[in-house]
Steps between C-alpha positions, in 0.01 A plus 500: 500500500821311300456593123705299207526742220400390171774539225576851490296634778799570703660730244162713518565572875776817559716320801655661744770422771443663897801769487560307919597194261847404538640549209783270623316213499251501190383101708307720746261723298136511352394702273155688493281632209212695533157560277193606598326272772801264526848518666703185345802354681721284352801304611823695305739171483163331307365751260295267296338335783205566693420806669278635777201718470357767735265747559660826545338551847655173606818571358485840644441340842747263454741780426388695806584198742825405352655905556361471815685156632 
C-alpha cells in the first residue's frame, strides 16, 4: 500500500535508518517507522513524499528473504 501523509502525519512517525545503510551515501537509504499493526517505509532522499505500508508479518517475511539472498 503507497500512503501520502497528510500535513504533519510524517512528524508523528519515529523514523529510523537500517544501521547496514551506508552512511556514505545518504542516496541509497530508506527509512522505517514502526506502530502497532503497520511497518512504514519511506524513501530517505524524499521525506515528505509518499510512503509504503505493511503488515508486520509481510514485512517480517520480507525481512526474512532479503538476509537470506
Amino acid at each position: 500500500m503507497t500512503h501520502k501523509p497528510s500535513a504533519g502525519e510524517s512528524t508523528e512517525l519515529k523514523w529510523f535508518r537500517s544501521s547496514y545503510s551506508d552512511s556514505s551515501n545518504s542516496n541509497e537509504c530508506v527509512e522505517v517507522a514502526t506502530v502497532p499493526g503497520a511497518v512504514h517505509v519511506r524513501d530517505s532522499k524524499d521525506v515528505r513524499g509518499p510512503h509504503l505500508g505493511f503488515a508486520p508479518t509481510t514485512w517480517e517475511a520480507f525481512l526474512a528473504y532479503a538476509s537470506a539472498n
